[in-house]
C-alpha positions in Angstrom: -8.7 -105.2 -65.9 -11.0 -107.4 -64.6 -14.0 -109.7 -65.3 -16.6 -110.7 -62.3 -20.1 -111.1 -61.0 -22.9 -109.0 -59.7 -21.7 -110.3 -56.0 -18.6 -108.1 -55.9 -18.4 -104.2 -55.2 -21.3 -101.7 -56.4 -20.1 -100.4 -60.2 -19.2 -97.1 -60.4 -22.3 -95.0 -61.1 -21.0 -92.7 -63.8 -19.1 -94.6 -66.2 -22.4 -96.9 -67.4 -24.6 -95.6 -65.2 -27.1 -94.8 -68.1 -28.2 -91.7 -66.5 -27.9 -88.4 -67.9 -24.6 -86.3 -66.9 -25.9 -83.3 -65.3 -23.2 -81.3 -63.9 -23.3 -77.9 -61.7 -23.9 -75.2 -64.0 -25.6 -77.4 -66.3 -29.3 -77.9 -67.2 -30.6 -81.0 -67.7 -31.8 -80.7 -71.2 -35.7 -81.4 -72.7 -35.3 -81.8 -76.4 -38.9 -83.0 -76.6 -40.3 -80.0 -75.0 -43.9 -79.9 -73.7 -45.9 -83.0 -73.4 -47.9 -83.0 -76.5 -50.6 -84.7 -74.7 -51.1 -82.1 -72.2 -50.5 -84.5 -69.4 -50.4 -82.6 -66.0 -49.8 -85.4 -64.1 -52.4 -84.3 -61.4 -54.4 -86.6 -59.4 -58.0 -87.1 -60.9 -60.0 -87.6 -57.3 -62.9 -85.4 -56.8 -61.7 -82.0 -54.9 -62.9 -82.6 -51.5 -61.0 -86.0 -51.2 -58.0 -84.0 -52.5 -58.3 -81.1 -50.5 -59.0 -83.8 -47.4 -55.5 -85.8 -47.9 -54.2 -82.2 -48.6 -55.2 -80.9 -44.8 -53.5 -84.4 -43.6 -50.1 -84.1 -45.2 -49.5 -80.5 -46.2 -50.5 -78.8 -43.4 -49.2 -80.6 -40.5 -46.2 -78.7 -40.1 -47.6 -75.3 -40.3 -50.5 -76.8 -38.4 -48.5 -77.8 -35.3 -46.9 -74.0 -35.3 -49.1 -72.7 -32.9 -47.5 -74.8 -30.5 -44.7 -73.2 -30.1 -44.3 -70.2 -32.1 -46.7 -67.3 -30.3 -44.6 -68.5 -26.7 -41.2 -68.4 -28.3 -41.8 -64.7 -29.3 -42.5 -63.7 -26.1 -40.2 -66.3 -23.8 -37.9 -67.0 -26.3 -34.1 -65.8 -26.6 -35.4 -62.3 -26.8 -38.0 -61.6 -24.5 -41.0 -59.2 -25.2 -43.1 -58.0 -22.1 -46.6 -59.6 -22.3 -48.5 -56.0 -22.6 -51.3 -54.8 -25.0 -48.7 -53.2 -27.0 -46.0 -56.0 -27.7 -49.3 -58.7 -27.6 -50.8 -56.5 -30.2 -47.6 -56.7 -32.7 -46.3 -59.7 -32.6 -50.3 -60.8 -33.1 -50.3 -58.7 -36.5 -47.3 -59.8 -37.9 -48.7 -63.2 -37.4 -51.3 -62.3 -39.2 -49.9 -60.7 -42.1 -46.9 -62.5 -42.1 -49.6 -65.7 -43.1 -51.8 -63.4 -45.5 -48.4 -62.1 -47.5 -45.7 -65.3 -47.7 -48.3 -68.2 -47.6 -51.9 -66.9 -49.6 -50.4 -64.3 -51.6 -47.2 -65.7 -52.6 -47.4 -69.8 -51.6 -51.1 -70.1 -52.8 -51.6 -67.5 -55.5 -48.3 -67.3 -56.9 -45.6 -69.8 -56.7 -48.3 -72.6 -56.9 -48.5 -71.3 -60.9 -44.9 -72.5 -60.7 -45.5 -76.3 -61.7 -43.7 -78.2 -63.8 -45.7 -80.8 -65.2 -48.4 -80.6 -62.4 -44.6 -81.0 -60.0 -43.4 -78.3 -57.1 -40.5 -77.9 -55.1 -37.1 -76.8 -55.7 -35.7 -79.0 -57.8 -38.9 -79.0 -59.8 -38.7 -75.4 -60.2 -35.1 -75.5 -60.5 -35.8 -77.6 -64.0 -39.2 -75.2 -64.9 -36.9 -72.0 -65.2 -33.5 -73.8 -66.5 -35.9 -74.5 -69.9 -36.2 -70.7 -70.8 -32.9 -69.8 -70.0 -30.1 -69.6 -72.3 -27.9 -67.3 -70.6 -25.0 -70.1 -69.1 -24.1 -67.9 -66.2 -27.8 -66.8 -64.7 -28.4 -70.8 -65.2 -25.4 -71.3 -62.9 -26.5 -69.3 -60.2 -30.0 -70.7 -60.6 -28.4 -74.5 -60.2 -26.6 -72.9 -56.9 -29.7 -71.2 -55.3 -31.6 -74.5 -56.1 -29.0 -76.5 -54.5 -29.1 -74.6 -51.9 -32.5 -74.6 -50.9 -32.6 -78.1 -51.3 -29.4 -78.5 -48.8 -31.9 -76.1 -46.8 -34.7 -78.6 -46.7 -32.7 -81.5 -45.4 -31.6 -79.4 -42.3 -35.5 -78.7 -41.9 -36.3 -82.2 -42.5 -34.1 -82.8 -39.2 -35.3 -80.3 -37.0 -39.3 -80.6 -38.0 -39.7 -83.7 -36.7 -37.6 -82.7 -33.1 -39.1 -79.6 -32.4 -42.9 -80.7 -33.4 -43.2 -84.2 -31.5 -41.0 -82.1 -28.5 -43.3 -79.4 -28.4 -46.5 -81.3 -28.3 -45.0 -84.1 -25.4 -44.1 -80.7 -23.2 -47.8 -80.4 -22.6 -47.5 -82.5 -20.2 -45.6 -80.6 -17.8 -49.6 -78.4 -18.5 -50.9 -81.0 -17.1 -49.1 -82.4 -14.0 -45.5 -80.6 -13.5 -44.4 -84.1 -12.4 -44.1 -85.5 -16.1 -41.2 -83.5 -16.5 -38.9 -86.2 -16.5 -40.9 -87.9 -19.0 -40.9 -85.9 -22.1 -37.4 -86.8 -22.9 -38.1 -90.6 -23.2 -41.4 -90.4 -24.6 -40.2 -87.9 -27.2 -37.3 -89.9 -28.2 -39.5 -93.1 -28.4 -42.3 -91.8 -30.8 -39.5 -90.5 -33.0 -37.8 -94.2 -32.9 -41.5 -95.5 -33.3 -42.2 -92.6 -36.2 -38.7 -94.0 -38.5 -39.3 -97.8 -37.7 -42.6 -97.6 -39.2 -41.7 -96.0 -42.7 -40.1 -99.1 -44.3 -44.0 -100.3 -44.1 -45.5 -97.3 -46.1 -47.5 -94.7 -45.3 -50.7 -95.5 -47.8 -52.5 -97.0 -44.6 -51.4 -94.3 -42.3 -51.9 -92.0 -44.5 -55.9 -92.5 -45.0 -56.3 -91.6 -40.9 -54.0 -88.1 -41.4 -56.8 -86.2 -43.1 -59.6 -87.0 -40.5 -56.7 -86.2 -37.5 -55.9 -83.1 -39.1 -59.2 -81.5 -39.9 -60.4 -82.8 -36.2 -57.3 -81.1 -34.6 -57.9 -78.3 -36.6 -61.6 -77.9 -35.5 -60.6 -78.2 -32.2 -57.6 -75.8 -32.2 -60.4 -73.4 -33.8 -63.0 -73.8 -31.1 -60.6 -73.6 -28.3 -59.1 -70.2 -30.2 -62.9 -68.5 -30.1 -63.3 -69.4 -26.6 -60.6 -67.0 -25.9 -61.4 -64.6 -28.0 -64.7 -64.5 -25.8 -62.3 -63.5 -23.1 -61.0 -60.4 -24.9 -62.9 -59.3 -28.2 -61.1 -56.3 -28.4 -58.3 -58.5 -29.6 -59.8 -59.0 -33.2 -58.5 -55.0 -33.7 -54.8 -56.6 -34.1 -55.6 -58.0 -37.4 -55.0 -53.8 -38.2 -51.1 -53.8 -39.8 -50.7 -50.3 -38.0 -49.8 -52.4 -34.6 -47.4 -54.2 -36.6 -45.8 -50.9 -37.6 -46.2 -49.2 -33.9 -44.7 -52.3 -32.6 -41.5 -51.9 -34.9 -41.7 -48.0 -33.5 -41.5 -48.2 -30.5 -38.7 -51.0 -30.2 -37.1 -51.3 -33.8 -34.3 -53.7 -32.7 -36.3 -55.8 -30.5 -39.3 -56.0 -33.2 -36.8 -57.4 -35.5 -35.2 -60.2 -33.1 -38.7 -61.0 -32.6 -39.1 -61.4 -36.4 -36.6 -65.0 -35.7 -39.7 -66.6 -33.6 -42.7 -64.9 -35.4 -42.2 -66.3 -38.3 -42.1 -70.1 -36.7 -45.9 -69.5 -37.7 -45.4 -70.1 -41.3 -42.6 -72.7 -40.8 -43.9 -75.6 -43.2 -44.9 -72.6 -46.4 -42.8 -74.5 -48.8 -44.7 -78.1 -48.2 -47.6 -76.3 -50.0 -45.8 -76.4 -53.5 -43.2 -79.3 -52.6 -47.1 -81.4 -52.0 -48.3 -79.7 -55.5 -48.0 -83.0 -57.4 -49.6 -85.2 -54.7 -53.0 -83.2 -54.3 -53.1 -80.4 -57.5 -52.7 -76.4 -56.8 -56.5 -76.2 -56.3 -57.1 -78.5 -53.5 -54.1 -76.9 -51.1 -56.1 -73.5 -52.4 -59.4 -74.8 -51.1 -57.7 -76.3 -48.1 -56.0 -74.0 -46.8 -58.4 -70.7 -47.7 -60.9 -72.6 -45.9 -59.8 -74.9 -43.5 -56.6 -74.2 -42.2 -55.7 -70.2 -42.4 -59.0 -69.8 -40.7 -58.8 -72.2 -38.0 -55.0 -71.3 -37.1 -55.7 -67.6 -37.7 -58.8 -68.2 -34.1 -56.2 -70.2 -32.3 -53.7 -67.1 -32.2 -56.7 -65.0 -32.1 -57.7 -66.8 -28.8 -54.0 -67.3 -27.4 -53.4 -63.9 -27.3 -56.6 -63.0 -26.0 -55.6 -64.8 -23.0 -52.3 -63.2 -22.6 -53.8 -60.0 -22.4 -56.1 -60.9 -19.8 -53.6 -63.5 -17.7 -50.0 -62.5 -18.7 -49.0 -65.7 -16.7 -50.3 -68.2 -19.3 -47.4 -67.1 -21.7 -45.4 -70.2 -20.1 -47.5 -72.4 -22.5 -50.9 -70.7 -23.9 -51.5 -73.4 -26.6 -52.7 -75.8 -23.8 -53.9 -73.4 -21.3 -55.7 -72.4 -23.2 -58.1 -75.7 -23.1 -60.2 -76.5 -19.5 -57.9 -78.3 -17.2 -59.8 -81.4 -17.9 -59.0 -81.6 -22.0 -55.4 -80.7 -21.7 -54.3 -84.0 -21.4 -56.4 -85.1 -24.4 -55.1 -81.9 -25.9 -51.5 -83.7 -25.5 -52.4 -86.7 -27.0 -53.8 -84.4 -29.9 -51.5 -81.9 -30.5 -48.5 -85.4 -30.4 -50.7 -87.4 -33.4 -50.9 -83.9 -35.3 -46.6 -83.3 -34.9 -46.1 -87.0 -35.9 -48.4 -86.5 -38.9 -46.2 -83.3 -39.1 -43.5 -85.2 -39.1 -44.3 -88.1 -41.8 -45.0 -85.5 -43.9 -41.3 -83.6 -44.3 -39.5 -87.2 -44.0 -41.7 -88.2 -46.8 -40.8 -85.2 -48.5 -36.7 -86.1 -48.1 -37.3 -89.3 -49.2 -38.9 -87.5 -52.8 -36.0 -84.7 -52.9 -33.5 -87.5 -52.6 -35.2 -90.0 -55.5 -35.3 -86.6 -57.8 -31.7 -85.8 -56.7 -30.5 -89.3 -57.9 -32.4 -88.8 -61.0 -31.0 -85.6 -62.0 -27.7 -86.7 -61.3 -26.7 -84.9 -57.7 -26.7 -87.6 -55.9 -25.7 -91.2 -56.4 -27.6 -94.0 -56.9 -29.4 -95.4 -53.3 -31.8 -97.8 -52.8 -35.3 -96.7 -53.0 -38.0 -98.8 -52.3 -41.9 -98.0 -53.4 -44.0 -99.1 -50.8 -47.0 -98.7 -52.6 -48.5 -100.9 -56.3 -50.7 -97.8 -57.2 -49.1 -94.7 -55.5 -45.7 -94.3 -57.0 -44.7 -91.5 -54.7 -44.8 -93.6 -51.9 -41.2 -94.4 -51.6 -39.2 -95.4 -48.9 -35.5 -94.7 -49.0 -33.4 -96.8 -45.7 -30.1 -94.6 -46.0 -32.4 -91.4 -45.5 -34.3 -92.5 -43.3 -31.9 -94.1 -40.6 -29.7 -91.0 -41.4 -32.4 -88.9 -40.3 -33.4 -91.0 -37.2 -29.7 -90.7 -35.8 -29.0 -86.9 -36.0 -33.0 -86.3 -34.7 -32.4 -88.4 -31.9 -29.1 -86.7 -31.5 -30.3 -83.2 -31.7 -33.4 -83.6 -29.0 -30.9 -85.2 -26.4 -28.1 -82.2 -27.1 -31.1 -79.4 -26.7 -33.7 -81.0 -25.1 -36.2 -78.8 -25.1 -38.3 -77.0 -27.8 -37.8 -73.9 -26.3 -34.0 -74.7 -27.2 -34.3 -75.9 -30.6 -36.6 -73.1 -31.9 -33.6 -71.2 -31.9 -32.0 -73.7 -34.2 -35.4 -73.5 -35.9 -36.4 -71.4 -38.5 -32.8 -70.3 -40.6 -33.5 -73.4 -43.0 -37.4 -72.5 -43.6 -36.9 -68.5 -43.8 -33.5 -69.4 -46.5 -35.4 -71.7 -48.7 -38.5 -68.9 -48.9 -35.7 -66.5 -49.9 -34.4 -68.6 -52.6 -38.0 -69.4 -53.5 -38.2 -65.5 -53.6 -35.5 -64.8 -55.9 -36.2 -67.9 -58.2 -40.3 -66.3 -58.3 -38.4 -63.3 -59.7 -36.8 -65.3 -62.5 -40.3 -67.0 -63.4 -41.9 -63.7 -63.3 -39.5 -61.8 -65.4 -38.0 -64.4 -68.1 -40.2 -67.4 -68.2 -44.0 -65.6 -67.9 -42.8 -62.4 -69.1 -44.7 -60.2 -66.5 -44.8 -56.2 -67.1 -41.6 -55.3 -65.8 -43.9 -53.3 -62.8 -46.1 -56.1 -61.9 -43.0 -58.7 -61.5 -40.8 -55.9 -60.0 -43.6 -55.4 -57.0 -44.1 -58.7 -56.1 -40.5 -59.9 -56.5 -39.2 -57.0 -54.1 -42.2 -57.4 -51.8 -41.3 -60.8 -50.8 -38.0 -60.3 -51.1 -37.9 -57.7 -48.2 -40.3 -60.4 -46.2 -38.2 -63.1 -46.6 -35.1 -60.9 -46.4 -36.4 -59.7 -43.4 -37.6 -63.2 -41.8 -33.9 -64.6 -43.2 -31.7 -62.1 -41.3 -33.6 -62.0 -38.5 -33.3 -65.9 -37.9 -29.2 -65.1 -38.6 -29.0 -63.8 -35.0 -29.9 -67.7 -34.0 -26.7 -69.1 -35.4 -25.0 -68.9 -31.7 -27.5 -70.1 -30.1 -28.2 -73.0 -32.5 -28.7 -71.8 -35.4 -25.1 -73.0 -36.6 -26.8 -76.8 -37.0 -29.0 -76.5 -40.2 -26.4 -74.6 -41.5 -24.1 -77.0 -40.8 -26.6 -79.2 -41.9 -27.0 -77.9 -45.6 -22.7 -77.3 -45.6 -22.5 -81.2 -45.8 -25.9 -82.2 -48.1 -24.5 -79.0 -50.5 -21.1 -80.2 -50.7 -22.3 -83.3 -51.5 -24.8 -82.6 -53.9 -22.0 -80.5 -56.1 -19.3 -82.7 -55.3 -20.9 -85.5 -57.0 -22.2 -83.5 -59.9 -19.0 -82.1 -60.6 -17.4 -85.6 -60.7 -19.8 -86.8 -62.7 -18.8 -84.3 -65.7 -15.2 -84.4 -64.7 -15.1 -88.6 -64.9 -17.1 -88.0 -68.1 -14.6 -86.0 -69.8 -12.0 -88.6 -68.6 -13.6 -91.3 -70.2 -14.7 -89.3 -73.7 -10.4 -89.1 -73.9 -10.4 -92.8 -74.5 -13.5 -92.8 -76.6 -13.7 -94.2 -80.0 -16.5 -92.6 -83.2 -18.7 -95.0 -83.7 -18.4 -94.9 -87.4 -14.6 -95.5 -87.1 -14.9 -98.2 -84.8 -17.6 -99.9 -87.1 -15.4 -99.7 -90.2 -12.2 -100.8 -88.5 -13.5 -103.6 -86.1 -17.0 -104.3 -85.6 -17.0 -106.1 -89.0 -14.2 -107.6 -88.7 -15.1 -109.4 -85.0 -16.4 -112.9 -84.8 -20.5 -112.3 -83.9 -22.2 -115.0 -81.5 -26.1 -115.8 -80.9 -27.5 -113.6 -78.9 -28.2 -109.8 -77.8 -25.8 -107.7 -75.7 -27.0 -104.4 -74.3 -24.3 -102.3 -73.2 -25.1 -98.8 -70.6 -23.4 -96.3 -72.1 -23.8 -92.6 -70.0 -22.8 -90.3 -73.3 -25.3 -90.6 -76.4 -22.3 -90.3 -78.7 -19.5 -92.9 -79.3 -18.9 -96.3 -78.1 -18.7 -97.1 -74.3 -15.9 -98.3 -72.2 -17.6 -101.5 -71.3 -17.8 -102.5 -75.1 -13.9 -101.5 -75.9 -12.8 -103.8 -72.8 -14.9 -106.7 -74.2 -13.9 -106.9 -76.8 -10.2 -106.4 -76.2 -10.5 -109.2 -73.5 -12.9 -111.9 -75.6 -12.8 -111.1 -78.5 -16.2 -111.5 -79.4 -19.4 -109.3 -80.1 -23.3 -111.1 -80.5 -25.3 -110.6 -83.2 -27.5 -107.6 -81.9 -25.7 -105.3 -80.2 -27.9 -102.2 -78.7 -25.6 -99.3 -76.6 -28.4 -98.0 -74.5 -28.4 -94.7 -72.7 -30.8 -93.4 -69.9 -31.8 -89.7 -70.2 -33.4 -88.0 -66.9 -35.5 -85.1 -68.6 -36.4 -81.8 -66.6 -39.8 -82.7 -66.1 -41.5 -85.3 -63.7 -42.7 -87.9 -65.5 -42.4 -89.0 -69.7 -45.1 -90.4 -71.5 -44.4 -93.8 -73.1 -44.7 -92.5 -76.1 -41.9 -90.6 -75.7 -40.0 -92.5 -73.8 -37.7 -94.4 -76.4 -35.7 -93.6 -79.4 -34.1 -96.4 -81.5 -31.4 -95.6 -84.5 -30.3 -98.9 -86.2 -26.4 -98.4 -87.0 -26.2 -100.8 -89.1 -24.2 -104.2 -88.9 -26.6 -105.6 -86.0 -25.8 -102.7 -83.7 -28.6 -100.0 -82.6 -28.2 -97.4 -80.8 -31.1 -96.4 -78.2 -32.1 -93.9 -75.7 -35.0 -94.1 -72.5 -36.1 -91.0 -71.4 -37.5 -90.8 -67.8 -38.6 -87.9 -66.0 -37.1 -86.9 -62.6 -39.9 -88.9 -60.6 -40.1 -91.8 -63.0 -38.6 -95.3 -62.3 -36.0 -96.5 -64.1 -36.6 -100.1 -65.5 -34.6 -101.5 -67.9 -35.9 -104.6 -68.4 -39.4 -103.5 -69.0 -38.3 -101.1 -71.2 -36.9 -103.8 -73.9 -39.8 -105.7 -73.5 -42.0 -102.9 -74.8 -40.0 -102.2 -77.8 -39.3 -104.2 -81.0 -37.8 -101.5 -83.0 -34.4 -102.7 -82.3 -33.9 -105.6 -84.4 -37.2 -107.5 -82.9 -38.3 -108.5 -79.8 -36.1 -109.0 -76.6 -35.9 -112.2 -75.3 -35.1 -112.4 -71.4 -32.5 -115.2 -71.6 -30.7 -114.5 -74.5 -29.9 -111.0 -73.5 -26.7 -110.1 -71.6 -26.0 -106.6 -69.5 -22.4 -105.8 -70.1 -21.8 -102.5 -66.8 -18.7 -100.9 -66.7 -17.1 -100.4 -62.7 -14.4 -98.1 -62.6 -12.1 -97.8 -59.4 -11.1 -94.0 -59.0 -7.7 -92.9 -58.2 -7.9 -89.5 -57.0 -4.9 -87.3 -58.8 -3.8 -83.7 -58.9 -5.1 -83.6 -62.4 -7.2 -80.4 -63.3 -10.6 -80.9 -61.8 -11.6 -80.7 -58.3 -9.7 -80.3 -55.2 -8.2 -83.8 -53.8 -10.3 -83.9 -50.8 -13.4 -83.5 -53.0 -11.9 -86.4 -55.2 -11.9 -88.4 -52.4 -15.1 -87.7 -51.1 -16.4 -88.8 -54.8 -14.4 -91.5 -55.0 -16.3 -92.5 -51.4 -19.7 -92.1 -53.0 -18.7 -94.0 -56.0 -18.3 -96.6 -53.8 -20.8 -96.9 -52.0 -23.7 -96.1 -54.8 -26.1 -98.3 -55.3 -25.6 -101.4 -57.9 -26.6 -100.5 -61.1 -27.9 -103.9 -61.5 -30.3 -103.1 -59.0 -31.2 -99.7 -59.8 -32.1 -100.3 -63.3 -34.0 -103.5 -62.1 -31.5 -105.6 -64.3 -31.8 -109.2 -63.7 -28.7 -110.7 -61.8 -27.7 -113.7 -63.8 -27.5 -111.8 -67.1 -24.9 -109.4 -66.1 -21.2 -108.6 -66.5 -19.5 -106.0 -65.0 -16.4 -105.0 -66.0 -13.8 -103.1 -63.9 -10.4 -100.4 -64.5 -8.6 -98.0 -62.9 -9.2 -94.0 -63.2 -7.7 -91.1 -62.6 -10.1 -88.2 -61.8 
């Protein structure tokens, strides 16, 4: 045992972590239910200032697709001849590959899906696990949501590589000499892109709409100016060329599938993005802005091909006059970097809700913004995700190469997002068995389709967002499955509160004062209070064993966010709810309450932590290699101190040894 200061190693973030245990195959539980207040949590801008930041930050991914993905189904791994017939398909599936995953089932659909005006995986994840009681279906929900969000960091990796790559290659468009350039310059925007984000985005982020509605104007003009080339190509928006296509070369129509749908590569950001902008401004957004404006751009690409086969090296920017393509460069590289901000800023929120729903450990997370609080910046992520982009353009080097690592991460998360749509539309808003069975199968055969395609990839890259997802799943459930396993260690040494009361805590000699002591379990007295007392002796006059719960929804309402029980005998027990995107702050907290025996007075209140030093044992639980691995996390987790904004000279950690 052993008594120290904040300055030694991190505390173990389970023991007194104060942050509810969520476990694999375990919901994290809402015993308050709906907000009562009907808070949805949406922005309250006017719509055309929503819809505006919308076109900057959702769309830039699927924006920047037409960059790559039209010349990737033709020149790609599996090569289509550029001929009416092949031009024709792959143009049709474009097109209804855009009309069926992203408006009817992104837009119409899933964006229903929110959970407290929230979206994404995890969100969704906690949206269903409230109307299910059945513990096994709630088990494989935890593991398809894991899974998708191991998914989106492999995406998060290659977006930013294959976008800013893509767009740079437009130089060889304009003088074949640059060649030897786009290495270097790529890799130095995507150093330039990471250095930046410890800054914030909130100033950055006011130019990304303007960019992106400009790029997409311009994408849309350049796209009509070939269709003037070749009207007749407006006939391929007809789904029967989709279906002659798949006719006349089945096998080669479904390879193809693996580069088509690069088109709708950045789908999920629509309803990851719901809480930033509200489901009807990415409606209005994209309905008007940018499924038109990408729709003429493909238009006008393939009306080029048809008429000069040759341009299928790079018809994005051939498609401009010889005299805008460099500007076209410098363009299309401000659109993939906005691209780009936009999925790193969307790992830095899946790995803040991670940590608050307890499959991750605590990591430092700074807000970067006084009135935004999604603008977070998270170092670890960020430096993580610098080093393997970096790493992944010099191993394939061009975006040619990496769209066939491309695409298995996006087309697997719209399959889960498929499967969990069948949950919502069956159990939680109890659809006519018909209606939800239609839907659910139809884009589950797209998806399906679009998922095993992209499979084909794994030799020729693919293998590296799986490999990807492997490592951010395994840690995810190795992490969560300690959690509840250390848990269950400590609850063996656990004392009832009412017997400890009766047999010691009036019996103990009280000093001035108020100790608050983080307790992870509800029930029972916490290991940190035990060991104090064993070692001084001692207890102060207002004792209060506080817990942190992390509810399934994004934010609490302070109304709801504390309950205090007084035990009697100066101690109180009390609990802080937080939802999944809230902050937790101690400190503030206390100051707002006064149910607890009065008011809390800064410097006469002492922190008491717990730090436990695992000793990885053959015990029942996980295997030893997964101990490990936890015991590695454990750590190096962020300080509790820290993460619950504690103040450093008011608290005491106290350490033992554990066998998981």
């Amino acid at each position: 045992m052993d008594m120290n200061s904040t300055q030694g190693e991190p505390p173990v973030p389970l023991a007194e972590t104060a942050a509810v245990e969520t476990a694999v195959g375990e919901a994290v539980h809402d015993p308050a239910g709906p907000d009562p207040a009907g808070h949805d949590h949406h922005p309250k801008e006017s719509l055309a200032k929503l819809a505006m930041g919308a076109i900057g930050v959702v769309f830039g991914d699927i924006g920047t697709s037409p960059l790559y993905s039209l010349k990737e189904s033709f020149i790609g791994h599996h090569p289509l001849r550029v001929d009416h017939e092949h031009i024709f398909g792959v143009l049709s599936l474009v097109f209804w590959t855009m009309m069926v995953v992203v408006t009817l089932k992104y837009v119409f659909m899933i964006l229903r899906a929110d959970n407290k005006g929230e979206g994404g995986s995890l969100a969704l994840l906690a949206l269903v696990g409230r109307c299910m009681n059945d513990e096994r279906w709630m088990y494989a929900m935890v593991m398809l949501g894991l899974t998708a969000t191991a998914l989106f960091f492999g995406d998060a990796i290659i977006t930013p590589a294959v976008s800013v790559l893509s767009a740079v290659e437009g130089l060889t468009v304009v003088h074949p000499g640059f060649e030897a350039l786009v290495l270097p310059i790529s890799i130095a925007i995507l150093i330039g892109l990471f250095a930046i984000q410890a800054r914030g985005t909130a100033a950055v982020g006011k130019l990304f709409g303007p960019v992106m509605v400009f790029y997409f104007l311009v994408i849309a003009t350049l796209g009509v100016t070939g269709i003037l080339q070749a009207p007749e190509i407006l006939a391929a928006i007809n789904p029967l060329y989709a279906v002659r296509f798949f006719m006349i070369d089945p096998m080669l129509a479904f390879l193809a599938l693996g580069s088509i749908v690069l088109a709708v590569t950045g789908a999920e950001a629509l309803y990851a993005d719901m809480g930033h902008f509200g489901r009807r401004a990415i409606t209005v957004a994209w309905l008007w802005i940018a499924f038109p404006c990408l729709l003429l751009n493909y238009l006008g690409q393939s009306a080029m091909m048809l008429r000069h086969p040759e341009t299928v090296e790079n018809p994005f920017f051939l498609l401009a006059p010889e005299s805008l393509r460099l500007p076209l460069v410098l363009l299309a590289t401000m659109a993939t970097i906005i691209a780009s901000q936009a999925v790193i800023s969307g790992a830095f929120s899946v790995s803040q809700q991670a940590v608050q729903l307890g499959y991750l450990p605590r990591i430092r997370i700074r807000h970067t913004s006084a009135s935004a609080a999604g603008q977070i910046y998270v170092p670890l992520v960020n430096w993580a995700l610098l080093v393997l982009v970096v790493l992944l353009v010099l191993g394939f080097r061009t975006s040619g190469n990496l769209a066939s690592a491309y695409g298995i991460a996006v087309t697997g998360t719209m399959f889960i997002t498929a499967c969990m749509f069948g949950v919502l539309a069956f159990i939680v808003w109890k659809w006519p068995p018909l209606v939800a069975g239609f839907f659910t199968g139809l884009f589950l055969l797209v998806d399906g389709a679009y998922f095993a395609s992209n499979m084909t990839k794994i030799p020729d890259g693919g293998w590296f967002p799986l490999l990807v997802a492997a490592i951010a799943f395994t840690m995810l459930t190795t992490w969560a499955t300690g959690r509840r396993i250390l848990r269950e260690r400590l609850a063996e040494d656990s004392m009832p509160f009412d017997v400890f009361l009766k047999s010691v805590a009036q019996k103990v000699r009280r000093v001035a004062g108020t100790s608050v002591f983080l307790s992870s379990s509800a029930e029972g007295i916490p290991p940190a209070l035990l060991h104090n007392l064993k070692h001084n002796h001692i207890l102060h006059d207002r004792v209060v064993i506080l817990t942190v719960e992390t509810q399934n929804v994004p934010h609490v309402p302070p109304a709801r966010r504390r309950e205090v029980e007084d035990m009697g005998f100066g101690f109180y027990r009390m609990i802080i709810r937080i939802g999944f995107m809230d902050e937790a702050n101690i400190p503030a907290e206390l100051e707002a309450e006064t149910r607890a025996g009065g008011p809390f007075k800064p410097m006469e209140t002492s922190y008491f932590l717990a730090r436990q030093t695992l000793i990885a044992s053959k015990r029942p639980g996980m295997a030893i290699w997964r101990e490990k691995i936890f015991a590695w996390m454990v750590r190096n987790a962020e300080s509790a101190m820290v993460f619950f904004r504690l103040p450093t000279n008011r608290v005491i950690e106290l350490g033992s040894q554990l066998e998981i």
